[in-house]
Every structure is written in C-alpha cells, then in structure tokens.
C-alpha positions as CSV (number, residue, x, y, z in Angstrom):
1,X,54.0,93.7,107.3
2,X,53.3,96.7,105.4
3,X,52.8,96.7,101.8
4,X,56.6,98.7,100.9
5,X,58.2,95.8,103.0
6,X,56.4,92.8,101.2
7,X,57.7,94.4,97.8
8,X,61.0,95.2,98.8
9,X,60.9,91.7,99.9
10,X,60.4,89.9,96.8
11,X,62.2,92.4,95.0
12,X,65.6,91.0,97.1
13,X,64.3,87.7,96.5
14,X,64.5,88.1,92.5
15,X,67.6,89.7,92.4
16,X,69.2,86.7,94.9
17,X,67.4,83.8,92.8
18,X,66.7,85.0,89.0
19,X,69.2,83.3,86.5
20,X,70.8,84.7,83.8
21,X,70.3,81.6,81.7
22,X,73.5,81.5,79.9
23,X,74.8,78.6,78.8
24,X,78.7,77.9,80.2
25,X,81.5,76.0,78.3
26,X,84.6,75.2,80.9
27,X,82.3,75.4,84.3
28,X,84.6,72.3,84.3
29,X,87.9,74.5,85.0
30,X,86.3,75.6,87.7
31,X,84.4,78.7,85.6
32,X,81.2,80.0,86.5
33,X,79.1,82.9,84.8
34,X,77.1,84.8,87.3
35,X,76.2,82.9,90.4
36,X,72.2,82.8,89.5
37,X,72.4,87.0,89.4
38,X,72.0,88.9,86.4
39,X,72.8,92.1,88.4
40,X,76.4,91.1,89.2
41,X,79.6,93.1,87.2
42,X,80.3,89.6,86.3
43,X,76.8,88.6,84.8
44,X,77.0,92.4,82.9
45,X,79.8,91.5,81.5
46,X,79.0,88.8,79.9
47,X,75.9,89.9,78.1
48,X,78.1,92.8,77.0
49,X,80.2,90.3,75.4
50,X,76.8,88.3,73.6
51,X,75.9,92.0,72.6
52,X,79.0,92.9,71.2
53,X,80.8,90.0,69.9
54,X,79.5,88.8,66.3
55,X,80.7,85.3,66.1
56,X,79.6,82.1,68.7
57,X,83.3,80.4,69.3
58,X,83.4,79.5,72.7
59,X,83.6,82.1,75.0
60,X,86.9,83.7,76.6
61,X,86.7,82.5,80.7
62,X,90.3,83.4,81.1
63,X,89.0,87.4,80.6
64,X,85.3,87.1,81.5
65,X,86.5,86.0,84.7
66,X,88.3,89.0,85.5
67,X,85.2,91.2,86.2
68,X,84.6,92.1,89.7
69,X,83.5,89.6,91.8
70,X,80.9,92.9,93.7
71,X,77.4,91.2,94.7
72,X,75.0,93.0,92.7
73,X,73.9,94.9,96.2
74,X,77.9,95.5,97.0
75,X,78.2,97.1,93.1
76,X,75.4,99.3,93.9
77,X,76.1,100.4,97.2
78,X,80.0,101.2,96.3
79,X,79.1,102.9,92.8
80,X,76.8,105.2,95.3
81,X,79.5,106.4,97.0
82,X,81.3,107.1,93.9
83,X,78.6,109.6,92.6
84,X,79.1,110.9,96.6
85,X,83.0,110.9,96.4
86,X,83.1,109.1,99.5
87,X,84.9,106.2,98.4
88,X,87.7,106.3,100.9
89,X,85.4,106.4,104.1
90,X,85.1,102.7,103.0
91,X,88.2,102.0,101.6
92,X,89.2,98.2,103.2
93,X,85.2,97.6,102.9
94,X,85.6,98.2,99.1
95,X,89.4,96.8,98.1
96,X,88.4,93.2,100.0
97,X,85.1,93.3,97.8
98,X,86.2,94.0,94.6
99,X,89.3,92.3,95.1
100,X,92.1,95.6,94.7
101,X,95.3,96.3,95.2
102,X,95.7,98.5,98.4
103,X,97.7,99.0,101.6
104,X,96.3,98.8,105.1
105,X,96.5,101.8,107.3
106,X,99.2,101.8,109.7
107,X,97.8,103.6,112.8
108,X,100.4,105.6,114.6
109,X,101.9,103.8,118.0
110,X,103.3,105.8,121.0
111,X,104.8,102.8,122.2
112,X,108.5,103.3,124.0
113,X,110.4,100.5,124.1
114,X,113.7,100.5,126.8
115,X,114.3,96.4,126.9
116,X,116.4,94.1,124.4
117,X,113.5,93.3,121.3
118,X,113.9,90.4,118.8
119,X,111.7,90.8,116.1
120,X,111.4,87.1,114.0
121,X,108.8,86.0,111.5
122,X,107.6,89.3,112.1
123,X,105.3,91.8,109.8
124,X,103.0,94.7,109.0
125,X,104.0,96.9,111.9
126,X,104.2,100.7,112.5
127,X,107.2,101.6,115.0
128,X,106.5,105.0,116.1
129,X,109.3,106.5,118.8
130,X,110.9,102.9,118.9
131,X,114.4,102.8,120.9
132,X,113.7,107.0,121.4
133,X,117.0,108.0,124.4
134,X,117.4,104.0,124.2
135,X,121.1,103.5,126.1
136,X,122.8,100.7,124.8
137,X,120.8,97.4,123.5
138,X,120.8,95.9,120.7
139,X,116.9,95.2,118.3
140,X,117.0,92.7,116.0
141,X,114.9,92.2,113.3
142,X,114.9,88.9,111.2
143,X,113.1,87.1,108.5
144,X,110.7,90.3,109.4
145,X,108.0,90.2,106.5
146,X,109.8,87.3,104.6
147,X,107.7,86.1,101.9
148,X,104.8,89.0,102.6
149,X,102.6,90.1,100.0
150,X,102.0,94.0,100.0
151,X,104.2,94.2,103.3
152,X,103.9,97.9,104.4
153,X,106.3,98.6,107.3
154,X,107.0,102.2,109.0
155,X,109.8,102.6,110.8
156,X,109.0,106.6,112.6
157,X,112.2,108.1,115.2
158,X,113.4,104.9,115.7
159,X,116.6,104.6,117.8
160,X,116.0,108.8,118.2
161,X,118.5,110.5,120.5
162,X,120.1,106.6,121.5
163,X,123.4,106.1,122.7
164,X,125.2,103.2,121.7
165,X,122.4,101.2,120.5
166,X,122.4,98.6,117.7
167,X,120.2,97.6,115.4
168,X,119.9,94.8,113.1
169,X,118.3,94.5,109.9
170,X,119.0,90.5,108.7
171,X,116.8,88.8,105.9
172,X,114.6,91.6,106.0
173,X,111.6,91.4,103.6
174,X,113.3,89.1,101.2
175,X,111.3,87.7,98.7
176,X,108.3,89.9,98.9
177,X,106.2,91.3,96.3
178,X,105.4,95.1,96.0
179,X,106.8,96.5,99.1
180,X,106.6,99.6,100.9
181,X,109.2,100.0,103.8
182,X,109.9,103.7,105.2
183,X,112.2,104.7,107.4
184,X,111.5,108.7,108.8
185,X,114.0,110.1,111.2
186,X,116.0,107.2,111.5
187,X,118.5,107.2,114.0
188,X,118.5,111.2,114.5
189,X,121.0,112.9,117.1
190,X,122.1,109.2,118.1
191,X,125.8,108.8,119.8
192,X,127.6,105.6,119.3
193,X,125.7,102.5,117.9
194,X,125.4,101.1,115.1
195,X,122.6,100.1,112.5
196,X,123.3,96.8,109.9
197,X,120.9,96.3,107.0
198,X,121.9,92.6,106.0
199,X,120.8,90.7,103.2
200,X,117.3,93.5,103.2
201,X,114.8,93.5,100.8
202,X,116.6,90.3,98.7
203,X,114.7,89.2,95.6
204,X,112.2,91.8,96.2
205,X,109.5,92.7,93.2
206,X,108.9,96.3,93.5
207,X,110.4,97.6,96.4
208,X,110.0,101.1,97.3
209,X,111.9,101.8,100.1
210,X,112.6,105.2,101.3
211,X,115.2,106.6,104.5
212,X,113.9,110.3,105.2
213,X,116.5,112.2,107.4
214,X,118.2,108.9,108.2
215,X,121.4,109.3,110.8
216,X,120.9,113.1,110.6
217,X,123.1,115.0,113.4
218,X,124.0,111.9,114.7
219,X,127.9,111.6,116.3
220,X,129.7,108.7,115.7
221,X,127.4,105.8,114.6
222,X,128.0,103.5,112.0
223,X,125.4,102.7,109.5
224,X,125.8,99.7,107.6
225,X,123.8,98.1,104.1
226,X,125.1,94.5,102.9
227,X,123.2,93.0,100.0
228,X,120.8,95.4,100.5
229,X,117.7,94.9,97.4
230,X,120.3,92.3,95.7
231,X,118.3,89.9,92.7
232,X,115.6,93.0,92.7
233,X,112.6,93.5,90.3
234,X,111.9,97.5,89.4
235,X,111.2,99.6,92.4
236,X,113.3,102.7,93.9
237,X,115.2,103.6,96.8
238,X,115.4,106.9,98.3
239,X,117.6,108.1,100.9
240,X,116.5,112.0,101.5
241,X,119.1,114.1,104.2
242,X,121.0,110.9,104.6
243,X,123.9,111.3,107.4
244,X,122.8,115.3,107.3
245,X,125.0,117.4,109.9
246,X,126.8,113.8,111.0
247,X,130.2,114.0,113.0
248,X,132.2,110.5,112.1
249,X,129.4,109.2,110.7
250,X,130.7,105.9,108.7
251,X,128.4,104.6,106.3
252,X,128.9,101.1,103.9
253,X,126.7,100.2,100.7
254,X,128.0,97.0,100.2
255,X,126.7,95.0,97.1
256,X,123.9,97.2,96.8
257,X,121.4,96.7,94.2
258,X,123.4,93.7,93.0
259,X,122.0,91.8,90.1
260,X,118.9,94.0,90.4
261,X,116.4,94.6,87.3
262,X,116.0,98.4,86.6
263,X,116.3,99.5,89.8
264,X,116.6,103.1,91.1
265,X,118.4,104.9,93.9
266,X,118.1,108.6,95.4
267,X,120.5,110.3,96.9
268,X,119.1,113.9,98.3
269,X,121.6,116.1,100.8
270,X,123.2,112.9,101.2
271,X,126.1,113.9,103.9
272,X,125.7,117.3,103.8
273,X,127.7,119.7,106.0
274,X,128.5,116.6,107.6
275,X,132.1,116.3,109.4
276,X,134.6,113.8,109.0
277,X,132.1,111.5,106.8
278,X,133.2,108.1,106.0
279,X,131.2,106.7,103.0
280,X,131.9,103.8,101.0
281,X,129.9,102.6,97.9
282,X,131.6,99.0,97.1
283,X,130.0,96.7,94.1
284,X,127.2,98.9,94.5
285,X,124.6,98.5,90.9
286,X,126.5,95.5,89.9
287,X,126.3,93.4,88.0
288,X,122.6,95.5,87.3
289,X,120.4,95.6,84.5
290,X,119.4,99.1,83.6
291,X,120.1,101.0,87.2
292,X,119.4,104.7,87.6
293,X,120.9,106.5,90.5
294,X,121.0,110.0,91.3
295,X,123.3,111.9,94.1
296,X,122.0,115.5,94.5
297,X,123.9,117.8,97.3
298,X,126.0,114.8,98.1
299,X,128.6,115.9,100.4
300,X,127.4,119.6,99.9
301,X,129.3,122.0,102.6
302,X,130.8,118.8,104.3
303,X,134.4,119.3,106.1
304,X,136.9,116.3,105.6
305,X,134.8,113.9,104.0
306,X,136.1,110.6,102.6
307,X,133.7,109.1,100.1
308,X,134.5,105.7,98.1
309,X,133.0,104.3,94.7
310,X,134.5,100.9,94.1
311,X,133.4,98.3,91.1
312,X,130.0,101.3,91.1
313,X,128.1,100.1,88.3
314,X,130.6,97.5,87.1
315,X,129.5,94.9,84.7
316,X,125.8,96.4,84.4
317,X,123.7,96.8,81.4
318,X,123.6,100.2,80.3
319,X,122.2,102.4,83.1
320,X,122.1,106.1,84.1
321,X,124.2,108.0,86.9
322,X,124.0,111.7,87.6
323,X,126.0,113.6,89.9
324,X,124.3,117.2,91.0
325,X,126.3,119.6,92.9
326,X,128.4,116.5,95.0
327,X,130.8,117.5,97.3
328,X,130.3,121.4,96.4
329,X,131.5,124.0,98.8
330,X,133.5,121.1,100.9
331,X,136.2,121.9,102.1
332,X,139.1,118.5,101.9
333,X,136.8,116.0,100.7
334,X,138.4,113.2,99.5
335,X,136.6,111.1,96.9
336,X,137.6,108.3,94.7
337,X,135.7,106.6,92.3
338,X,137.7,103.0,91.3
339,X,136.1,100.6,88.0
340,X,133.1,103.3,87.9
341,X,130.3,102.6,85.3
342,X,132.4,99.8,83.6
343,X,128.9,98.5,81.9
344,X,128.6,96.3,78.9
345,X,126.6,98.0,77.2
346,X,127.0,102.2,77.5
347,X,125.1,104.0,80.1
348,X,125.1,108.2,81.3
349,X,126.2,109.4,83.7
350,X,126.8,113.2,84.2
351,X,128.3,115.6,86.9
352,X,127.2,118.6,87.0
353,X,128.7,121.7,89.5
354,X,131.0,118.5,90.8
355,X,133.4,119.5,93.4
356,X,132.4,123.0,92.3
357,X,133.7,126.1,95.0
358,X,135.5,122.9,97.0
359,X,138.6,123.6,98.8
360,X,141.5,121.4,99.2
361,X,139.6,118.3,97.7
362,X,141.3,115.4,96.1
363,X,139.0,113.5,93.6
364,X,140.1,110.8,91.5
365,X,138.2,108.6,88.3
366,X,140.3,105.3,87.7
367,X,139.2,103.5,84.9
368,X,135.8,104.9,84.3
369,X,133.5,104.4,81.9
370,X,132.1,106.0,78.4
371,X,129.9,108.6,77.9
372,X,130.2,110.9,80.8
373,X,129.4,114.6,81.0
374,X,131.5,116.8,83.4
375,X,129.6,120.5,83.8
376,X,130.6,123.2,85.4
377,X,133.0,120.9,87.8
378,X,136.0,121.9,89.8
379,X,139.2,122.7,87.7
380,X,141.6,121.8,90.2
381,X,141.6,118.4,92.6
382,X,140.7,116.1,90.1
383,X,142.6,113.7,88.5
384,X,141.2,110.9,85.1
385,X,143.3,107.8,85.2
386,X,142.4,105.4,82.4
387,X,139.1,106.9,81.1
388,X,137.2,105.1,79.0
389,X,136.2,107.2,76.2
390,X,136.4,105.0,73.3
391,X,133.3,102.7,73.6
392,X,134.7,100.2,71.0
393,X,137.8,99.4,73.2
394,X,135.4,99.0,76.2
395,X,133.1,96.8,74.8
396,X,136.4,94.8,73.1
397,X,138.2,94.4,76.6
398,X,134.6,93.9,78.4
399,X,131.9,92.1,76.2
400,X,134.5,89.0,75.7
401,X,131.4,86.8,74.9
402,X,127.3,87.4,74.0
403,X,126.7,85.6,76.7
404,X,127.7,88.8,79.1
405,X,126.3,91.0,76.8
406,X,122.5,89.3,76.3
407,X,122.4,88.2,79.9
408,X,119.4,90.0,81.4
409,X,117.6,88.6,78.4
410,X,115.8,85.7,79.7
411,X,116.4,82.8,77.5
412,X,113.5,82.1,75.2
413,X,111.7,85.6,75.9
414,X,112.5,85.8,72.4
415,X,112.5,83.7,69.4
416,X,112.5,83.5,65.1
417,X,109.7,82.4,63.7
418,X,111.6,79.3,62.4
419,X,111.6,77.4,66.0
420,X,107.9,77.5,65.8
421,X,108.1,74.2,63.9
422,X,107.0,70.6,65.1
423,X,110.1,68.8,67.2
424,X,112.2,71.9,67.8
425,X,112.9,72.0,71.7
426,X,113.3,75.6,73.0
427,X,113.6,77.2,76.2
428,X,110.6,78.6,77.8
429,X,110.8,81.9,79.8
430,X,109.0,82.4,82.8
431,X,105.9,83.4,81.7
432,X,104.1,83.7,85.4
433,X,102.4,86.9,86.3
434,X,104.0,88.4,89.0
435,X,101.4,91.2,89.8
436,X,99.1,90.9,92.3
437,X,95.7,89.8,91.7
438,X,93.0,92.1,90.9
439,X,89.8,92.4,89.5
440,X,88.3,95.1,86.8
441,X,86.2,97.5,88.4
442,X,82.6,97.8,86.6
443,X,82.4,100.2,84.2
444,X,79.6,102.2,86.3
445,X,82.3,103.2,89.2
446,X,85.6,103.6,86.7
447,X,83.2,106.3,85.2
448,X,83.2,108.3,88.4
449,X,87.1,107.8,89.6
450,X,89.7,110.1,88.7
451,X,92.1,109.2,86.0
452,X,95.3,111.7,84.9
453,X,97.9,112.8,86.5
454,X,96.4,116.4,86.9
455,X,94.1,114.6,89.2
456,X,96.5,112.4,90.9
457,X,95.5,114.5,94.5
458,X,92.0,113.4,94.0
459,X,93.2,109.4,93.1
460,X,95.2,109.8,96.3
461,X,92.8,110.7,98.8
462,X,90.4,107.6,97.3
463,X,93.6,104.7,97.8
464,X,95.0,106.5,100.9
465,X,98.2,107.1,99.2
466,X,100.7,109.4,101.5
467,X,102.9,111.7,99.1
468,X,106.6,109.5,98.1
469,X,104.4,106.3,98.9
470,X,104.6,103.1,97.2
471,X,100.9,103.4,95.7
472,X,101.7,107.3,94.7
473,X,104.2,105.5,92.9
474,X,102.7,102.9,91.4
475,X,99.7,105.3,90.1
476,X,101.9,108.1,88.6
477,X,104.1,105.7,86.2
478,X,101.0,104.0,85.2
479,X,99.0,107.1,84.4
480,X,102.2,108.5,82.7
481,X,102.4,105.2,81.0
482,X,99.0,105.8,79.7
483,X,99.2,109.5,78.7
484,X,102.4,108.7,77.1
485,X,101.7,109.8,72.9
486,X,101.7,106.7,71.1
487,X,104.2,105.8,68.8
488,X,103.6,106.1,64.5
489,X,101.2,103.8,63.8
490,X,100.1,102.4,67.4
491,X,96.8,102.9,68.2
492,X,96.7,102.8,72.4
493,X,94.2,102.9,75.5
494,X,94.0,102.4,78.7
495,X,91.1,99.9,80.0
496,X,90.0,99.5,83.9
497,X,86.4,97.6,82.7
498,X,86.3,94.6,80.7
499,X,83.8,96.6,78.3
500,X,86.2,99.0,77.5
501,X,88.5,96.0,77.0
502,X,86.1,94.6,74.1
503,X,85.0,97.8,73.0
504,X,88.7,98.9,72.2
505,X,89.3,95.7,70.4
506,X,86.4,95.6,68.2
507,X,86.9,99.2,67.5
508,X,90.0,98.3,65.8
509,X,89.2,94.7,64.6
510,X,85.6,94.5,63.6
511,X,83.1,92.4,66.2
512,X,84.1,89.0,64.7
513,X,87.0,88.7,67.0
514,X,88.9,85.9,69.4
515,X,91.0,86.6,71.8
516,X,93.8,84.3,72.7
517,X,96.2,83.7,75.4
518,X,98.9,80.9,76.9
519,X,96.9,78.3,78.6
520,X,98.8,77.8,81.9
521,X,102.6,78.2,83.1
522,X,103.1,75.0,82.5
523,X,107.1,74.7,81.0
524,X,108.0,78.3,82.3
525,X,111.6,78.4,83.0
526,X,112.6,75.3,81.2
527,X,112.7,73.3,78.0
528,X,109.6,72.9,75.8
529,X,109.1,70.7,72.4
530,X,107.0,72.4,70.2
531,X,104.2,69.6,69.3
532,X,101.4,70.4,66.7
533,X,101.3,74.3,65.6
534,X,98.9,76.3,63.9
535,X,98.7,80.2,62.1
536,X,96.0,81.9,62.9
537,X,94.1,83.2,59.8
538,X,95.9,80.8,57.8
539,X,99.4,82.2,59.2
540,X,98.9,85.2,57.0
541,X,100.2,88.4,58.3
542,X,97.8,90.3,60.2
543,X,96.5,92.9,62.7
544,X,96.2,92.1,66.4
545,X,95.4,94.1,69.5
546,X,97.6,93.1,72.5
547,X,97.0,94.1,76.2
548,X,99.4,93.8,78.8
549,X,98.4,94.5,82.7
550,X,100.0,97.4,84.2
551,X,100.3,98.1,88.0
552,X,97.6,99.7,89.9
553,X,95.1,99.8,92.7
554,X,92.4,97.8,90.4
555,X,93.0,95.9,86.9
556,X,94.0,98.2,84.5
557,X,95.0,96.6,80.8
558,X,97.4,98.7,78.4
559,X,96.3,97.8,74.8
560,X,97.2,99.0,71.8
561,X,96.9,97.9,67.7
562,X,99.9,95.8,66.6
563,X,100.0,96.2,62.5
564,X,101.9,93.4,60.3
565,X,102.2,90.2,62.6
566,X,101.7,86.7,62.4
567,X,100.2,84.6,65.4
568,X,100.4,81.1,66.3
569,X,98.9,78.7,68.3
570,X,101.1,75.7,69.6
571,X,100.9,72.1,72.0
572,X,104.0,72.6,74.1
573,X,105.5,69.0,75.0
574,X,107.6,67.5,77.4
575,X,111.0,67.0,76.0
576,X,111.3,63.9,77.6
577,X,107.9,62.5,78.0
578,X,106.4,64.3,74.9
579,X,103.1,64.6,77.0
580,X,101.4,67.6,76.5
581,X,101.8,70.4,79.3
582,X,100.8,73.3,77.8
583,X,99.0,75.2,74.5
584,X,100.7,78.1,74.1
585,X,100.2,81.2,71.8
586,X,102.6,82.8,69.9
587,X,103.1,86.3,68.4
588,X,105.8,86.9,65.5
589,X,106.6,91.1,64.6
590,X,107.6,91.0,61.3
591,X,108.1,94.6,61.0
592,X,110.7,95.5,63.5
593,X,111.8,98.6,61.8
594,X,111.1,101.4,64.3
595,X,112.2,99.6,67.0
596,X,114.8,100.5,68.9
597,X,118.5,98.9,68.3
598,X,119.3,98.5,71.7
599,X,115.7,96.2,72.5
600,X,116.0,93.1,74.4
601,X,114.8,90.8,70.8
602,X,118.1,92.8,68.7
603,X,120.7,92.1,71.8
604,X,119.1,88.7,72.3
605,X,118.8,87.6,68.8
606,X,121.8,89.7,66.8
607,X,120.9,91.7,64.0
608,X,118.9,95.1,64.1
609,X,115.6,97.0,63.4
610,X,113.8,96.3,60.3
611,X,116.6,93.4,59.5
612,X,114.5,90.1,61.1
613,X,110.9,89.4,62.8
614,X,110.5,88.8,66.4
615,X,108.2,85.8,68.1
616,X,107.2,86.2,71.8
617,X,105.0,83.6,73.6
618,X,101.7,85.5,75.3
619,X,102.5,85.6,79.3
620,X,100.0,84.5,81.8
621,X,96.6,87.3,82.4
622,X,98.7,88.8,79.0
623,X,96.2,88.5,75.8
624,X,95.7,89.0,72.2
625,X,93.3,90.0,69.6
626,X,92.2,89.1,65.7
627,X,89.8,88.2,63.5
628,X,88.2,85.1,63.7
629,X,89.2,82.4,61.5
C-alpha cells in the first residue's frame, strides 16, 4: 500500500471515530450531539453555541437538532459543488441528505392511452398526451394522491382533440400538504364530453394548482368543479385561457374555495372570444377567510355569453376581488352577479374597463357589497339593485353575532394576560407545525446559494423550479417576505444556518441568552388548565427575539426584535385529570399600538391598537429569545 493511501487511511479513520467530547443533557428524549464526529454540521453547531453562548443552562436540543444531519464527507462534497455551482446536477442526491424540501422530476411520458382507465389510490404521475383523439370513455381518477405529502401531478394534452370523452376528478388530492397539480392544454379542440372535478384538492395546505389553456377551442363540452380546494390552507389557483375560443362550452364553480384560509384564484382570458359560453360561479369564496380573486379578459370579445355570480364571496372575511377588462368588446353577454361580496368584514373589489365597448349586454349587481370601485365601465347595460354602500348597515344586517365576525380566529390563538393564572381552563389552539420537515443548511453552503429575488433565475435552476411552479412560488413570497422593510422599531433577518440563528439573537440580546419554546402539542385543539406559571425575568417587561419558520426549499427562520413584552412559562394540565401534558411558553405584547385594527388579537379579543396587551402561546419548531434569568 503506498504511503498517500495509508494516510488517507487513517485520516478517514479519525474523522469516522474521533469524539467531540461533549457532554449531553436529554440523550434521553432521544437527542444526540454529533454521532462521535466533530466534522458534522451538527457537531459545528454545537461548539458554535459553547463559543457564543455566555451562560451554562442546559442546552437548547429542540434547535440544535435542527442542523443538517450531512456526514461530515456528504457536507464537504455538497459544499464543493456549491463553490462549482453545480448543485443541481445532484439535486435528489443533496435534498434526501440534507433533509430539504423539493419536488421530484417528472420525466415526460409519450404514453397514448385508447381503453377505459381507473386511476385509485393513485400518485405522483406525469400524463403526457393522455386520452389525445380518445372517442368516447370515460377516466376516472379517485382518492388519486389522497393524504400525499409534496404530491406533484402533471396533467400535459390530456383528453386533446377527444370526442365525447369523460373525465372524472373525485376526492382528488384531499388532505395533502403543499401540492403542485398542473393541468396544460387540458381538454383542447375536444367535442362533446365532459370533465367533473369533485370534492378536488379538499383540506389541502398549500395548494398551487394551475389549468393553462384548459377547454380552449373546444365545442360543446361541459366542464365541471364541485367543492373544488373547499377547507383550504393558503395556496393559489390559476386558470390561464380558460374556455378560450369555446363554442357551448358550459362551465360550473360550484362551492369553490369554500371555507378556505387566504386562498387565491386567477382568472387570465377566461372565456375569451368564446361563443355561447355558459359560466356559473355559485357559493364560490364562501364562507372564506381573506380570498383574493382576480378575472382579467374574462369574457373579452365573446359572442352571447351567459356568465353567473351567485352567493360569490358571501359570508367571507374581508377579501379582495378585481375585475379587469371582463366581458369588454362582447357583444350580448349576459352577466349577473346575485349576494356578491356580502363579507363580514369589508373587502375590495374593483372593475375596471367592465363591460367597456360591449354591445347589447345585460349586467346586473343585486345586493352587492361595500367598497367597490367601478372604472371606466360601460354606461349603458348595467343595472345596481340593492347596493351596499353603507358598511354600518351591512355589518348591522350581517354581523348579527361576534361569533360570525371572530370566526377564522381559532379559539385560544389569543389570550389577556389575566388567564395566565393557576386553575383558569382555556382553550388551546392548534399549535402543530404544519410545514414540512427540514433541516438548516450549514453555514458553509448558505454562503454560496443565491438569496433575493433579483437572483430568483439562479435559486431556480439549483431547486428545479419550472416558471408558475409551486416551489417558484414558495421561494418568491419568502424572499419578498424577507426583503420586505421592517416595521418602526423591528429589527428583522432572515436565517438559513443555526449560526446565524444565534448570532442574530445575541446581536440583539447580549450572549447571556435562553431560548424557549412549547414543549410538545400536547392539548392542541382542546381545553387546557393552566397549572404552576412563571415570568421570565421576574415577569418584568422585556425584549425578546422571536423566530417563526417560513416556507422554503431548506429551513429558513424569520426573526426579528420584539420591544416591551412579558413571557411566561406555564404546566398545562388536563382539565379533568389535572395531570400534566404539557409546559408551555407564553408571550404577552403589551404595546399593541401600531398594530393594525383589523388583526386577528383586536377582532378576537374586542378593543383596538394600543388599548390592551396580547398573549400568544409559542407554536411547535416556533421559538423565543431573552436574557437569562
């Protein structure tokens, strides 16, 4: 063996066996420090925190084991091809290693398929040219990616140039977490048929789901979407040259977006130069918390168009509707819009160039809500029954009871500072952490990765992120997010490393600092009794730093100085059994003055900015900062 091999030998033979030779508190919670490396992230980390940290409480697992869990060879080797920008050659090599957030590739299929399909318990497929010239048939697809996590689904010319075929769409990705489901040339130049969306993408978190020239040219065909992304979380839908060029096209949104959480819709040449469209929009947003939905060129240039808006928006909180250029230049359009934008709490909506060069249209607004700008719309054609314009009487007639109003405010998300008392029994939001799970990145590759959205290209071509994609998505609000100017008197970064982590919190705290969060999700969603409590730093008020995760391909914490608050530590109890299920940590605003009015605490909890404090309970993989005791 030549004398380079023996020392390369033992040199891999150190780095496998040395120990790092800390001590570790909670190994017993199933915590570990390095694995016997010293050369992991994870073993870095940690002496980063010795170095940096001043004081010797216990140490904080919950966040130290967060760091990557890269082999010391595996950091290496991807932080190489960092410096080499050549990250994405190795892309699945280096999200399964450092435990990321990414989509698989879908390779393209050439497939043609001419027989009767029944898709069940089905997911993760890419149906390229699917039901292309299929005559007659019926597809079925149900309980397709029910339950996935990070589903991506392509649906590419599917049912192209068919005649009379159907497709079904029943409990379609329900209860999946951060979907992306695209539908590109869907049903072009079909005759006849029909396609039924049923019950799709139910009690999805973070769909983005996208229909690019869906039913364009097509004659006939009847296109169908019942409780489609109903009970949502966040996410958009887009629906880009929707029913384009259609003859007797007849498309239904049927309790669309019901009960969703900030969700929002797209509506691009939606129906235009269509003929004899048949669109109806019933219940659609209802019942919503915070909907945005846009119709640009909707109807633009069509020919005998009938469009219908029933209950749209009705009973949502607040919300935002604009209307750009719809049904312009179309000649007898007919559209009606019935209990429009009846929310609870005033939302936007605005028309601009609506019905604008139409001929021989009929449009009618019965009983639609406040705050509603008409631009440059069509003098003639339209008729205001009942219009809402005095927000008072709406919210009289509407708002009957708090309970309407404060009802997208989970109970117990927010709290006085008066519960947190020994016997009081409260309920307890759900505190779970609904992200996926990822891992920091060392500090030695975040250094070499792109972050701003002037480099968004470059962070694309690293995550294999295709333009309107879910990850394009995900990466552009969370870099806006962090480029966003802070607000007076907040101090705010961005951390991808666990060092930056610490070194933004001691740069505002001082190195004698603890950092706190809930210990489990124990008591989430129900009622908790508040056993033995205690405030930090003597319950005086105080300055923290709180982090909160924010969406991306690796963990990425937004953290920023919180001035004049009080924190608490608390035993949470069962009610009944007064057994201890939890210790939970508490953070009380005392200065709420330049919040907003309209925030979740104010409609929650009565009262206004500057007028009471606030309490919130830390959620899980959440955390918070002081001085040590």
């Amino acid at each position: 063996m030549s004398p380079l091999l023996i020392y390369f030998s033992f040199f891999f033979y150190l780095l496998s066996s040395f120990n790092v030779g800390v001590a570790i508190a909670g190994e017993s919670s199933g915590e570990s420090a390095t694995g016997g490396n010293p050369f992991t992230p994870k073993a870095s980390l940690i002496r980063y925190w010795k170095k940096q940290i001043s004081n010797d409480f216990p140490k904080p697992w919950f966040l130290l084991n967060k760091a990557s869990p890269m082999s010391a060879v595996e950091s290496a080797t991807f932080s190489k091809l960092a410096d080499q920008n050549a990250l994405s050659t190795r892309l699945p090599a280096f999200c399964s290693s450092a435990q990321l957030l990414c989509f698989p590739d879908l390779s393209p299929s050439l497939e043609k398929h001419d027989q009767n399909a029944n898709f069940a318990v089905y997911s993760d497929k890419n149906f390229t040219n699917y039901g292309t010239g299929r005559l007659g048939g019926v597809d079925s697809f149900k309980n397709y990616s029910d339950g996935e996590n990070l589903p991506v689904d392509s649906f590419r010319r599917y049912s192209r140039n068919s005649v009379g075929h159907g497709d079904q769409f029943s409990n379609y990705a329900p209860d999946t977490n951060v979907a992306d489901q695209r539908f590109n040339t869907y049903g072009t130049g079909a005759t006849g048929g029909t396609g039924e969306f049923k019950a799709y993408a139910k009690a999805i978190n973070v769909p983005h789901l996208g229909f690019t020239t869906y039913s364009t040219e097509v004659n006939g065909r009847q296109q169908s979407f019942s409780s489609y992304s109903d009970d949502a979380n966040a996410g958009d839908q887009s629906f880009a040259s929707y029913g384009r060029n259609g003859n007797g096209a007849a498309n239904g949104f049927s309790s669309y977006g019901k009960s969703s959480n900030v969700i929002g819709s797209n509506f691009n040449n939606y129906g235009e130069t269509g003929n004899g469209a048949n669109d109806t929009f019933t219940s659609y947003g209802f019942d919503g918390n915070v909907p945005q939905n846009n119709f640009k060129n909707y109807g633009d240039g069509g020919n005998a168009a009938i469009d219908s808006f029933s209950s749209y928006r009705d009973q949502s909180n607040v919300g935002d509707d604009s209307f750009q250029s719809y049904a312009k230049n179309s000649n007898a359009a007919k559209v009606n819009f019935l209990n429009y934008g009846q929310s609870f709490n005033e939302g936007t909506d605005k028309f601009t160039g609506y019905g604008s060069g139409a001929s021989g249209q009929a449009i009618g607004f019965k009983i639609y809500g406040v705050n509603s700008t008409f631009k440059d719309y069509a003098k003639k054609g339209i008729s205001f029954s009942k219009y809402m314009n005095d927000s008072s009487a709406k919210t009289s007639s509407m708002a009957d009871s708090g309970k309407k109003v404060n009802r997208w405010v989970e109970p117990g998300k927010f709290f006085r500072e008066k519960m947190l008392k020994v016997g009081t029994v409260m309920p307890m939001p759900d505190i779970r952490d609904k992200m996926p799970k990822r891992s920091f990145l060392p500090r030695v590759i975040t250094l070499k990765l792109p972050f701003s959205t002037s480099k968004l290209s470059e962070m694309k071509k690293i995550f294999h992120a295709d333009d309107n994609s879910s990850m394009e998505t995900i990466m552009t609000e969370a870099l806006s997010d962090c480029e966003r100017a802070p607000s007076d008197g907040e101090t705010k970064r961005c951390v991808a490393s666990g060092e930056d982590l610490i070194d933004f919190a001691t740069s505002i705290l001082g190195r004698n600092v603890v950092v706190r969060t809930t210990q489990n999700t124990d008591g989430s969603k129900n009622n908790v009794m508040i056993g033995s409590v205690k405030g930090i730093n003597g319950g005086k008020v105080t300055k923290s730093v709180s982090c909160h995760q924010s969406l991306f391909p690796y963990l990425l914490y937004y953290c920023h100085s919180v001035p004049k608050v009080r924190v608490y530590e608390a035993d949470l109890l069962n009610p009944k059994t007064k057994a201890k299920i939890n210790h939970g940590v508490a953070i009380c605003h005392i200065d709420t003055s330049s919040w907003s009015s309209g925030h979740g605490a104010f409609v929650a909890l009565g009262s206004g900015p500057g007028k009471i404090e606030v309490c919130h309970w830390i959620f899980e993989n959440d955390m918070t900062w002081t001085t040590a005791d």
